[in-house]
C-alpha positions as CSV (number, residue, x, y, z in Angstrom):
1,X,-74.9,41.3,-37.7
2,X,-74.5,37.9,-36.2
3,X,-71.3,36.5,-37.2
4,X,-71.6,33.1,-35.5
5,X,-72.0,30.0,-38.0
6,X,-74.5,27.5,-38.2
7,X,-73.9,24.2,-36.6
8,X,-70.9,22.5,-38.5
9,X,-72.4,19.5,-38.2
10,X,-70.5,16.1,-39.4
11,X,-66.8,17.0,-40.3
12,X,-65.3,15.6,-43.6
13,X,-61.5,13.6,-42.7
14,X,-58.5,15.6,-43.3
15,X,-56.0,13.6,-45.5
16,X,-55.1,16.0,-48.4
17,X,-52.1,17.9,-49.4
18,X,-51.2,20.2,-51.9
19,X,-50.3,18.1,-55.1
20,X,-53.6,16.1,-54.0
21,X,-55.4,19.5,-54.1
22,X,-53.6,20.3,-57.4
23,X,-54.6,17.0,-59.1
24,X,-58.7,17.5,-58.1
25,X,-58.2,21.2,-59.1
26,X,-56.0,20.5,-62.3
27,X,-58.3,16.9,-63.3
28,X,-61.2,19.4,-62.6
29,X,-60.4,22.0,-65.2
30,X,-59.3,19.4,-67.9
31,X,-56.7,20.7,-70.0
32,X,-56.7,17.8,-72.4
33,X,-60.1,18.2,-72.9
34,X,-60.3,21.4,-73.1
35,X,-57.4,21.8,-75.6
36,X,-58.7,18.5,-77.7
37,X,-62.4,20.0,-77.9
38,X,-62.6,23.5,-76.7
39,X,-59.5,25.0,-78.8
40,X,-61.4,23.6,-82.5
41,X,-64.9,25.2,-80.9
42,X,-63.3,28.5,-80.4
43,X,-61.5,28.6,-83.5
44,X,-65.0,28.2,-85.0
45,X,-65.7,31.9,-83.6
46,X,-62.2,34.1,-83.0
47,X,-60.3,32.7,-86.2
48,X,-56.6,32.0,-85.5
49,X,-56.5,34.0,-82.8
50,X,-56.6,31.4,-79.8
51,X,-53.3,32.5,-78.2
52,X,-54.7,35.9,-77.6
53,X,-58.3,35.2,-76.7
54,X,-56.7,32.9,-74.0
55,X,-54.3,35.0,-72.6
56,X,-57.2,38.0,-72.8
57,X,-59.6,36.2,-70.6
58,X,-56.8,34.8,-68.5
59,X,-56.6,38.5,-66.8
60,X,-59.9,38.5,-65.6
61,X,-60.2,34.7,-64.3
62,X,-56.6,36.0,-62.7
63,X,-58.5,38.8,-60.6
64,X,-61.4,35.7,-59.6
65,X,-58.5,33.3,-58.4
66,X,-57.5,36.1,-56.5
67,X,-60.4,36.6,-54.7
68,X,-60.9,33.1,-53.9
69,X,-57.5,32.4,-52.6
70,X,-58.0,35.9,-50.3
71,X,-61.7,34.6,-48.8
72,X,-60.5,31.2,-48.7
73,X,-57.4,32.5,-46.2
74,X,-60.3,33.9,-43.7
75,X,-62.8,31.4,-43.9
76,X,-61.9,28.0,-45.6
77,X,-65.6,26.1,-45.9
78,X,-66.6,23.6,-48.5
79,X,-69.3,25.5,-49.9
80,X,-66.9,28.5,-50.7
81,X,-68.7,31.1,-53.0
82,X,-72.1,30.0,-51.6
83,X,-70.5,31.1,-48.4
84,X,-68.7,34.2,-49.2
85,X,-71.1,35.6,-51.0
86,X,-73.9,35.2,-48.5
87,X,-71.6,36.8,-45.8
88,X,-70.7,39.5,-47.9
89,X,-73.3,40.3,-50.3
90,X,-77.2,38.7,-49.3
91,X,-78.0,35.1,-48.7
92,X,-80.2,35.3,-51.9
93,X,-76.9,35.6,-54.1
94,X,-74.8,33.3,-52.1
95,X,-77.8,30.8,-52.5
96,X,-77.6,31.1,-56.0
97,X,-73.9,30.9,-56.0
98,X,-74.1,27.3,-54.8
99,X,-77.0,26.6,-56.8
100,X,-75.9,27.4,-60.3
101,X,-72.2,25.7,-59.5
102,X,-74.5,22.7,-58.8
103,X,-76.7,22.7,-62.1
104,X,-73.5,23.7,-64.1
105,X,-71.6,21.0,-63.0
106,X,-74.0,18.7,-63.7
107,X,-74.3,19.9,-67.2
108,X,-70.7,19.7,-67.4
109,X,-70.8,16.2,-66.3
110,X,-73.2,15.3,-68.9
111,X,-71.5,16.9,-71.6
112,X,-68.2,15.5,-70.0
113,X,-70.1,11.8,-70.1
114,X,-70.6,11.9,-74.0
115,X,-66.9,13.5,-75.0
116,X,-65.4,10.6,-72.5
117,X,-67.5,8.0,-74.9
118,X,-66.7,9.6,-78.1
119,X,-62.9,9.8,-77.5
120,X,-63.6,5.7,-76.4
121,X,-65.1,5.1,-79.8
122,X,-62.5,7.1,-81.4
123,X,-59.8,4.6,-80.0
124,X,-62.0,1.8,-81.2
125,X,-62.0,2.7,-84.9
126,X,-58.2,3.2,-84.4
127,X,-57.7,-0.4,-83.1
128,X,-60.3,-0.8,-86.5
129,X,-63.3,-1.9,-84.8
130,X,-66.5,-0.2,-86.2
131,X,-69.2,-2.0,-85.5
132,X,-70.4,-3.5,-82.5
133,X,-73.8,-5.9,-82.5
134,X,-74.2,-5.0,-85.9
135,X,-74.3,-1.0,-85.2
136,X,-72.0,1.2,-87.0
137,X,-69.9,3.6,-84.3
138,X,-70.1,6.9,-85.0
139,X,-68.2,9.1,-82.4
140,X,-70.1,12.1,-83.1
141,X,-73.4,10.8,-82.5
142,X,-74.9,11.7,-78.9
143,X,-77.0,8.7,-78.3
144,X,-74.0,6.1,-78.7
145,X,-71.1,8.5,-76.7
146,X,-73.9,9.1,-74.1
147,X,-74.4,5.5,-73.5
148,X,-70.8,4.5,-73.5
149,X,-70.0,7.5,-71.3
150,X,-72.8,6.7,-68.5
151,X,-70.7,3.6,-67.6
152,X,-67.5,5.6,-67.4
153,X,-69.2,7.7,-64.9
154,X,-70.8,5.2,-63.0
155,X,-67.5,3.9,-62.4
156,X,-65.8,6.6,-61.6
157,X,-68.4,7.7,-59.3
158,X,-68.0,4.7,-57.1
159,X,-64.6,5.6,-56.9
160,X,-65.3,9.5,-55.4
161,X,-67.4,7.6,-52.8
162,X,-64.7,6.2,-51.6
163,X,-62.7,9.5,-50.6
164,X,-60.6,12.8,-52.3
165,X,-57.3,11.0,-51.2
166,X,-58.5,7.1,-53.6
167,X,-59.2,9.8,-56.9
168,X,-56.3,12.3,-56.4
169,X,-53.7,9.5,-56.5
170,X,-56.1,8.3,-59.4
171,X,-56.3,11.3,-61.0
172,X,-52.3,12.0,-60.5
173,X,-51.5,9.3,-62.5
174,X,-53.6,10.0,-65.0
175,X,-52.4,13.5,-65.3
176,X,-48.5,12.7,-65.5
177,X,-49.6,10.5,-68.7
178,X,-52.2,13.5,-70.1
179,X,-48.8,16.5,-69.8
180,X,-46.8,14.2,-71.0
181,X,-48.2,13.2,-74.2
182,X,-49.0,17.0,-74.4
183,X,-46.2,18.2,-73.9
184,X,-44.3,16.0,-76.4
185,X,-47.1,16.2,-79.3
186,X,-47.6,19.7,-78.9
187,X,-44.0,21.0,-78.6
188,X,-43.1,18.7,-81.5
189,X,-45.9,20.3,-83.9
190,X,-44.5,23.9,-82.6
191,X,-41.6,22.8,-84.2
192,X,-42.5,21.0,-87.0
193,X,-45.8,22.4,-88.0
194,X,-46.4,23.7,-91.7
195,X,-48.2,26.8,-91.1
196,X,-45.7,29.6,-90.2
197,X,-46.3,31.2,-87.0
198,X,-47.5,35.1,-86.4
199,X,-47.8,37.5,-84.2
200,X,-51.2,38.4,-85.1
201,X,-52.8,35.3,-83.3
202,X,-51.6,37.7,-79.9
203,X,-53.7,40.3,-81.2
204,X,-56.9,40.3,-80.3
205,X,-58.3,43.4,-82.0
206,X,-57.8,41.7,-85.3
207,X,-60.4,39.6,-84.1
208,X,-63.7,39.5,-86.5
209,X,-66.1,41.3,-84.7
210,X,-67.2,42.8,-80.7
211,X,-69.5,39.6,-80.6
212,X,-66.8,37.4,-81.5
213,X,-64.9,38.5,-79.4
214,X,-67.4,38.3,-76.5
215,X,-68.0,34.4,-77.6
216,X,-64.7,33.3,-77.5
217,X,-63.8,35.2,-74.4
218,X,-66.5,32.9,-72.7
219,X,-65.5,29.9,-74.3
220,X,-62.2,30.6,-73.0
221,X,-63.5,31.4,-69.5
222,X,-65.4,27.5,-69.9
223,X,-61.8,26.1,-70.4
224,X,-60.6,27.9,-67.4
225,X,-63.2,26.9,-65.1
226,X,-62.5,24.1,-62.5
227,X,-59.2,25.4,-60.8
228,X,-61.9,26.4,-58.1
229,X,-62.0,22.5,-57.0
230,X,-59.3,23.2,-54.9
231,X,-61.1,25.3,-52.6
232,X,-64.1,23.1,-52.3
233,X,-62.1,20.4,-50.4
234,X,-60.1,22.8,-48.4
235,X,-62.2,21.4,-44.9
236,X,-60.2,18.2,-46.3
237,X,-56.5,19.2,-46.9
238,X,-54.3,19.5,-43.7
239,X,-53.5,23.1,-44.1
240,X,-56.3,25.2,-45.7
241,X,-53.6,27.5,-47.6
242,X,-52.8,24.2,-49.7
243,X,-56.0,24.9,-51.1
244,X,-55.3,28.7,-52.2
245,X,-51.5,27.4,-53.4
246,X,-53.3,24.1,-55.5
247,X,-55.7,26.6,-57.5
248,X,-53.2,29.6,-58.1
249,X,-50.6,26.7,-59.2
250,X,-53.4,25.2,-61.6
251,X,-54.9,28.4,-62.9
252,X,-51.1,29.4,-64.2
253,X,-50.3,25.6,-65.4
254,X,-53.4,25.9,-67.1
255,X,-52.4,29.0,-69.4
256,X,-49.1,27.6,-69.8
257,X,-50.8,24.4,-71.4
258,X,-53.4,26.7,-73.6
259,X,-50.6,28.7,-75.0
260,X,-48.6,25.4,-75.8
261,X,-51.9,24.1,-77.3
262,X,-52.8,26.6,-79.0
263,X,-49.7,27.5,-80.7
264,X,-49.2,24.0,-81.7
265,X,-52.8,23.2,-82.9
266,X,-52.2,26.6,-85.7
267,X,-49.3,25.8,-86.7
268,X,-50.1,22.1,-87.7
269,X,-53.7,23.2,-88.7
270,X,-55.6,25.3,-91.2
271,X,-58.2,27.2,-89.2
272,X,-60.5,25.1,-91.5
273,X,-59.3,21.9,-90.2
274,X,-59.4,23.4,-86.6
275,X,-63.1,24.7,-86.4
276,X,-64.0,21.8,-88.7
277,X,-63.1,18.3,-86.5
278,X,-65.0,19.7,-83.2
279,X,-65.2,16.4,-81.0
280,X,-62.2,14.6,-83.3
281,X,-59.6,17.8,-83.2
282,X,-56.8,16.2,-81.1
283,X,-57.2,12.7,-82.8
284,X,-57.2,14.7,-86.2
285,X,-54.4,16.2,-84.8
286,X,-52.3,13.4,-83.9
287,X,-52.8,11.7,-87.1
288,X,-51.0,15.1,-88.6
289,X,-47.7,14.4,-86.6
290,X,-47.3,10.8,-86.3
291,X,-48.3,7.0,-87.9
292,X,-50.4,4.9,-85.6
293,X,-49.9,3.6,-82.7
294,X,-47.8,6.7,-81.7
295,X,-50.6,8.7,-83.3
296,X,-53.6,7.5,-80.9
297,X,-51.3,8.8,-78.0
298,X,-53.3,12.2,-77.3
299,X,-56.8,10.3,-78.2
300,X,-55.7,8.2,-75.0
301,X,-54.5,11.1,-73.1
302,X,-58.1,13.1,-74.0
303,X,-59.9,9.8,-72.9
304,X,-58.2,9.7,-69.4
305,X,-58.8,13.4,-69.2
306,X,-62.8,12.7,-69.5
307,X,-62.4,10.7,-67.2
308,X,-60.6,12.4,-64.4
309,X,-62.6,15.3,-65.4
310,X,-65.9,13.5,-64.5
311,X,-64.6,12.4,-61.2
312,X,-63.0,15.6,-60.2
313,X,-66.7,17.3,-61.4
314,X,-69.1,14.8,-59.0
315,X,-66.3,15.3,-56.2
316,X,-66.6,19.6,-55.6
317,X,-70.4,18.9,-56.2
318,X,-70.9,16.7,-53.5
319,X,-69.0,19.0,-51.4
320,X,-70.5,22.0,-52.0
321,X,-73.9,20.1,-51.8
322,X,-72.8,19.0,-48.5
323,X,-72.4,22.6,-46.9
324,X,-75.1,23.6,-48.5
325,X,-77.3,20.6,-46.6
326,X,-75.0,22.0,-43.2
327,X,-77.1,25.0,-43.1
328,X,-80.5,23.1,-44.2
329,X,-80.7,25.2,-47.8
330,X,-80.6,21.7,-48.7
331,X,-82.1,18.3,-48.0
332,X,-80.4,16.5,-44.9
333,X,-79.6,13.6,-47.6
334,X,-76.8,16.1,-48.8
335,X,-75.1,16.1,-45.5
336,X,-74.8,12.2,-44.7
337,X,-71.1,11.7,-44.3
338,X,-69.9,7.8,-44.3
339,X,-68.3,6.5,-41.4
340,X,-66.5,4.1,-43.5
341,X,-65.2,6.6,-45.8
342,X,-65.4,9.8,-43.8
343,X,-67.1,11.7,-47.3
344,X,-70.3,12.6,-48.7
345,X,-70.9,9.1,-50.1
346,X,-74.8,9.6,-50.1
347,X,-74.4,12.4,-51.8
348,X,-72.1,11.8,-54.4
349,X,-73.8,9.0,-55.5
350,X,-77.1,11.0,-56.0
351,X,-74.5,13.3,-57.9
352,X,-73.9,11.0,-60.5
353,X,-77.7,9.8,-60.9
354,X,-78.5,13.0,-61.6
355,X,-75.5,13.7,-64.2
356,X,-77.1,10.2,-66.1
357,X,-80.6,11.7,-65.7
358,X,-79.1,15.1,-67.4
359,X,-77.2,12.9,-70.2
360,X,-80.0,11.2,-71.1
361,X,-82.1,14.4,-71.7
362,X,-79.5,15.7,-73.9
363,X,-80.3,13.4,-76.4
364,X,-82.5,16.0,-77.7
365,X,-79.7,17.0,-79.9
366,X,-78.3,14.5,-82.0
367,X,-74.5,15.7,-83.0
368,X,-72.6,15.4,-80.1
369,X,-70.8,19.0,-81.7
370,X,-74.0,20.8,-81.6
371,X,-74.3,19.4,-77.7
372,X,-71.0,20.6,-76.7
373,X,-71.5,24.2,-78.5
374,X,-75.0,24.7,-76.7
375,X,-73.7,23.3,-73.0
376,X,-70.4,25.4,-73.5
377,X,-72.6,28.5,-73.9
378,X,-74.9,27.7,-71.3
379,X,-72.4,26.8,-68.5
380,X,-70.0,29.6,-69.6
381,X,-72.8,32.2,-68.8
382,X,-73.7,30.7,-65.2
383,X,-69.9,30.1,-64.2
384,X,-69.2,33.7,-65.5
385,X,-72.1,35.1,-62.8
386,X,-70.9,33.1,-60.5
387,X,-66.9,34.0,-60.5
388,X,-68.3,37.8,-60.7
389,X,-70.3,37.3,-57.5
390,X,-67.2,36.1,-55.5
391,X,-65.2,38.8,-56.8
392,X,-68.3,41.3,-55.6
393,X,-67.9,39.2,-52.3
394,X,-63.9,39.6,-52.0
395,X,-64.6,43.5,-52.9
396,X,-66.8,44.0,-50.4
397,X,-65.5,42.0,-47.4
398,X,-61.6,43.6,-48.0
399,X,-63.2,47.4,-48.8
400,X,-61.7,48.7,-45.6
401,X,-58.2,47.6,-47.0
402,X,-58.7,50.9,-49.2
403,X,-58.4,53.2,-46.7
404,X,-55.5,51.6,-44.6
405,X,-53.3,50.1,-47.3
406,X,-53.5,51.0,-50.7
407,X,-51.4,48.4,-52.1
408,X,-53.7,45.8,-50.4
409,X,-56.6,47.0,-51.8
410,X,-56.1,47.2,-55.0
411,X,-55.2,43.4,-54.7
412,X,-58.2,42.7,-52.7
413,X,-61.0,45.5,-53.8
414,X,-59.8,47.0,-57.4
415,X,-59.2,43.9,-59.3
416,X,-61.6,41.9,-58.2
417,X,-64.6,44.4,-58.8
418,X,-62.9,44.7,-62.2
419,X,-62.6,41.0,-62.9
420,X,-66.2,41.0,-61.7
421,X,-67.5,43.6,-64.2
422,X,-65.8,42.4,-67.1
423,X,-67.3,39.3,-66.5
424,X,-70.8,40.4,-65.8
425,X,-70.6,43.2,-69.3
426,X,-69.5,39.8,-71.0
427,X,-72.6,37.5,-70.1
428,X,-74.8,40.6,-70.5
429,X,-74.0,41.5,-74.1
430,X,-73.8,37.9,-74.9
431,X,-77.0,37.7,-73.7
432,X,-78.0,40.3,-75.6
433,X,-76.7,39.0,-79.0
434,X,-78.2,35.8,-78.5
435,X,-81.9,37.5,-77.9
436,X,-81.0,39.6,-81.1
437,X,-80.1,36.8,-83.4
438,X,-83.4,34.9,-84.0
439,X,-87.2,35.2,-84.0
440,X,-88.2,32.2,-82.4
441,X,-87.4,29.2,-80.4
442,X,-86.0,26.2,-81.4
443,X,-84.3,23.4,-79.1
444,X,-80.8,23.7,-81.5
445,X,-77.8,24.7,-80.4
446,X,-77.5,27.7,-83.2
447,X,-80.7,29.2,-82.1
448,X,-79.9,32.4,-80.0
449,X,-83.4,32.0,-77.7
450,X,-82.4,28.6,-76.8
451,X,-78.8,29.6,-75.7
452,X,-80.4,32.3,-74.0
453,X,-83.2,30.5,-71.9
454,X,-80.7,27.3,-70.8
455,X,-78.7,29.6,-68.5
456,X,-81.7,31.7,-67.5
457,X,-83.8,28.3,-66.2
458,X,-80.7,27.5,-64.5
459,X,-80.5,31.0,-62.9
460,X,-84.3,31.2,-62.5
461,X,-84.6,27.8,-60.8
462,X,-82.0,28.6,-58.5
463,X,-83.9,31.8,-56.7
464,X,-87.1,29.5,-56.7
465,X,-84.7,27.0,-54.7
466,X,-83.9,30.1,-52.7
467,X,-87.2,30.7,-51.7
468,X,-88.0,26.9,-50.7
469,X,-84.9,26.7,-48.4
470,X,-85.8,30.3,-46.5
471,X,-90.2,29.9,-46.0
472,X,-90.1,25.9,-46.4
473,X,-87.0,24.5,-44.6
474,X,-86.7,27.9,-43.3
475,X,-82.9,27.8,-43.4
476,X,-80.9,29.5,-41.2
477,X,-78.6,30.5,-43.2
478,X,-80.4,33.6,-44.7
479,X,-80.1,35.1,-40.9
480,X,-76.1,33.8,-40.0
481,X,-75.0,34.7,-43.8
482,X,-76.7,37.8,-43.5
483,X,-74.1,41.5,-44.1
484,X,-70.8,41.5,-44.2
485,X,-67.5,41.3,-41.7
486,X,-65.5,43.3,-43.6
487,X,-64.6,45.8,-40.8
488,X,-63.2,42.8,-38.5
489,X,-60.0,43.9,-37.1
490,X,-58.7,40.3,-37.2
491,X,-60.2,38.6,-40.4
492,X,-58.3,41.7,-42.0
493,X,-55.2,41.0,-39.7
494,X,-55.4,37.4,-41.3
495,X,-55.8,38.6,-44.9
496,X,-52.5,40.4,-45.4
């Protein structure tokens, strides 16, 4: 095989360290968010059970980090997965790696656009305004959080263009507010909540049923995605381990905060009035623990978690996007770095055009609940494939670690083939339930065939992409990314 890389081509600037790669990778994953929306929406499935439905898909994403802080040691590159996985496994499958990170992100920014306008119209109505130009504000309707989001991220898209190092000292700031007011809201309700605490929300087998299960497991997996960011800016921090320290200190910060979360949010809340607030959860709440102003507190602290969310989503886009256009599987427009800047600034701007374009089309379902429930599903699939390819990737490139040390490979082959089968049995049988529930399509975001074919068009589209970049641009990627190294004596020197 040939191991020699394509041309680098332009280089990114090096001016990142490792709390700068912890605030992408930390902004990235959103725990405010994801503890404001995604605790009520998995409620909805697994009951009071979130403690153990987080800490149960915790073990797998565990194995995945793994993986990616192991292939990020040997060869730190901005397109990561799309990378590893084309080294290691085929170029068609790293292809798709990159490509379905792209279209999920993009989702997620979408979906990210309309929660970031709904928490703004929530802190309107608090501050008692309700109409504007004669229109009532409703926070759970998708057209009006859409439109509000759109100039959030437009905004905070100008600021990516301007480099990582401008929106991780943003995003830093923003984050000491977020833990804070978490921290103090959430460990105040542990203590003062009404509901009396149990051991059987740690128990997952009292969960209702296997597809329950297998629901919340990916919702959960959707809360944990993003500490990845770290590793997609790794050609931008000064020492490329940062990047494996920033998303292994995330990934554990991260189920520190969901625990806290969702300890708190059951004992302040029936599991009624947790499945029953979706979008409104953490303003509902902080209007449980304390009188106004103190009570708009978290709705500020979701709001600025939108928002470094959507910045920290269009940044390990454009990066990926741009090693992608490196080895011409994309368009050279991809690959334009600025001078002034020293990023992707082309790029990242197209990023956020496209994320509008996707926002706008999701108008197609009116309650900005349903929207979140049928994006959740959709990128919670893809992002599952895609962690379970890397893993496959990690297996395959440490394999010879087996036979020389066994401790080594069971780090580097046995969990992450195991990660990377739970993960694929997961999407499969979810798959699988979704095809089974229903008779017929309907763009809704209870209809199984429609949370079936979003993630399949994504996944389709991606080897149709595939095909383009190998007979069109005829890439050559699918020759250099071709096998796998994993019997090099010194990239196995390097990954002890």
């Amino acid at each position: 095989m040939n191991d020699t890389p394509p041309p680098s081509g332009p280089a990114l600037r090096k001016s990142l360290g490792l709390l700068d790669g912890v605030a992408i990778a930390a902004s990235s994953t959103a725990a405010t968010t994801s503890i404001g929306i995604g605790l009520g929406v998995t409620a909805g499935v697994v009951g009071l059970h979130l403690p153990a439905i987080m800490l149960l898909a915790f073990l797998p994403i565990l194995g995945i980090a793994g993986a990616y802080s192991r292939l990020n040691r040997v060869e730190p590159n901005a397109g990561n997965g799309y990378v590893w996985v084309g080294r290691s496994l085929t170029p068609w499958l790293g292809f798709l790696v990159g490509w379905v990170n792209i279209v999920a992100t993009i989702a997620f920014l979408a979906y990210t656009t309309a929660v970031t306008g709904s928490a703004m119209i929530q802190l309107a109505g608090e501050a008692g305004v309700h109409q504007a130009g004669g229109l009532t504000l409703d926070p759970d309707s998708t057209a009006q959080t859409t439109a509000v989001g759109i100039l959030i991220l437009v905004a905070v898209t100008l600021t990516a263009v301007t480099g990582v190092r401008t929106a991780a000292r943003l995003q830093t700031g923003l984050l000491i507010f977020e833990y804070v007011v978490l921290l103090g809201f959430c460990g105040y309700g542990i203590v003062t909540g009404p509901h009396a605490f149990s051991l059987s929300w740690f128990d997952p087998f009292a969960i209702p049923s296997a597809s329950a299960l297998a629901q919340g497991l990916l919702l959960s997996v959707f809360c944990y995605w993003g500490f990845e960011a770290a590793f997609t800016v790794n050609e931008e921090v000064r020492d490329p381990r940062d990047a494996s320290r920033a998303g292994l200190i995330t990934l554990v910060t991260m189920l520190g905060l969901f625990l806290l979360g969702s300890i708190a949010f059951q004992r302040v809340l029936s599991q009624d009035e947790l499945a029953g607030h979706g979008a409104q959860g953490l303003a509902y709440f902080g209007d449980r623990l304390a009188s106004q102003p103190l009570a708009a507190l978290p709705l500020v602290a979701l709001m600025f978690s939108a928002v470094a969310s959507l910045q920290a989503g269009v940044i390990p886009t454009a990066r990926g996007m741009f090693a992608m256009s490196r080895d011409r599987t994309l368009g050279p427009v991809w690959g334009k770095v600025s001078a002034r800047y020293g990023t992707p600034a082309l790029g990242t701007l197209l990023i956020g055009a496209l994320a509008t374009a996707v926002a706008a089309l999701s108008l197609v379902i009116p309650r900005l609940a349903d929207m979140i429930m049928a994006t959740v599903n959709a990128v919670g699939i893809v992002v599952a494939l895609s962690y379970a390819l890397t893993a496959l990737a990690a297996a395959v490139r440490f394999r010879a670690l087996l036979r020389e040390d066994w401790r080594q490979g069971i780090r580097a082959v046995v969990l992450p083939t195991l990660s990377a089968i739970s993960l694929l049995a997961l999407g499969c049988y979810l798959g699988w339930s979704f095809y089974t529930s229903t008779d017929h399509l309907e763009v809704s975001a209870d209809n199984g065939w429609f949370l079936l074919l979003t993630p399949l068009a994504m996944i389709a589209s991606g080897f149709l992409a595939a095909a383009w970049a190998k007979w069109v641009r005829r890439s050559p990627y699918f020759h250099s990314a071709r096998g796998t190294d994993a019997d090099a004596p010194q990239l196995l020197a390097t990954s002890r």
